[in-house]
N, C-alpha and C positions, 0 to 999 in steps of 0.2 A: 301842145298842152294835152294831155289825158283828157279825156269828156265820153260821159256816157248817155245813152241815150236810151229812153225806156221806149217802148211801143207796145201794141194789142190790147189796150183798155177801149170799155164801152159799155154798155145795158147790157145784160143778160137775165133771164129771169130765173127766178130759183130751182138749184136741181139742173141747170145748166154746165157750160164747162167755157173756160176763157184760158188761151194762153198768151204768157207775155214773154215778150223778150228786149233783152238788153243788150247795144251792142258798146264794146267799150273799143276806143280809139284812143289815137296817141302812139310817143314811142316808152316803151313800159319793159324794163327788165323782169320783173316776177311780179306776180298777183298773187296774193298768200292767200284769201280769203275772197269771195262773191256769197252775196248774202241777198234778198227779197226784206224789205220793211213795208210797214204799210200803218197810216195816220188816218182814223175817224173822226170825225168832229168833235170836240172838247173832249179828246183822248191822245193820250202820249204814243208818240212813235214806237210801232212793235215790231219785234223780227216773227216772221214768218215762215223763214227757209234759209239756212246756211249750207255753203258748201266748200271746203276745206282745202288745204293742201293734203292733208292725209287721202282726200277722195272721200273723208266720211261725211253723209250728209245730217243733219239736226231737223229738227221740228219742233214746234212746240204744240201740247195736248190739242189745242181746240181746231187747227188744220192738219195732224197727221192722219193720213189712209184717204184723205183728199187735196193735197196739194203736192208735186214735187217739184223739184229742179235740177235740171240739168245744165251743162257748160259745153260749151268748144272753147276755142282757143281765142276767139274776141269777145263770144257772146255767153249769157248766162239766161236762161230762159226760166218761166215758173207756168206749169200745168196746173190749173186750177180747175177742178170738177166738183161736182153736186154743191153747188153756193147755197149760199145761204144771206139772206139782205142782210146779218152783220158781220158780212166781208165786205160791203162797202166803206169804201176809203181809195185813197190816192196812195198808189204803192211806187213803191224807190225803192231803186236798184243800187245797190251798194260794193265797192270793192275795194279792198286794202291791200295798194300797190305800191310797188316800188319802180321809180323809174331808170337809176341806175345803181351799181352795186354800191356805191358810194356814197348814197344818201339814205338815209331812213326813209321806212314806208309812212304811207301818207291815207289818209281818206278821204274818199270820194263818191260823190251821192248823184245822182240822174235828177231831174225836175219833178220824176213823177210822171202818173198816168193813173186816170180816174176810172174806178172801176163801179160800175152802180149794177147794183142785184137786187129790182123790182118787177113785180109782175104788174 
């Protein structure tokens, strides 16, 4: 079965930098999409970081010019620098795969990993 698995969360204090990475297992014909989400308390799940089969990457306004991501071939990682405490949240690591050619792709979400940014 497909499972991914988040790591690198922890305190860091603001103005700081934190990288995470995800590594995905399984047996998996194509992965069309890896993407970074992340959940605050009494706030809806947001994207953060997508990253494509084109290779093109996304952002949205409030983490571009401080967040990126990057992939290899299991793993999808997210470079997080200069925080700020409202990037505290538990982030998921997300990929929309396909396991074989003959099934439709599916979604798939990591447990998460808590990230707190206090000084």
């Amino acid at each position: 079965q497909v499972q991914l698995a988040e790591s690198g969360g922890g305190l860091v204090q603001p103005g700081g930098s934190l990288r995470l990475s995800c590594t995905i297992s399984g047996s998996i014909n194509h992965i069309a999409t890896m993407a970074w989400y992340r959940q605050a308390p009494g706030k809806q799940r947001e994207s953060v970081a997508m990253f494509t089969q084109s290779a093109s990457e996304s952002y949205p306004d409030f983490v571009k010019g401080r967040f990126t991501i990057s992939r290899a071939e299991n793993t999808v990682s997210l470079q997080m620098t200069n925080l700020k405490p409202e990037d505290t949240a538990i982030y998921f690591c997300y990929a929309l795969i396909r396991v074989s050619a003959n099934l439709p792709y599916s979604n798939y979400w990591g447990q998460g990993t808590q990230v707190t940014v206090s000084s």
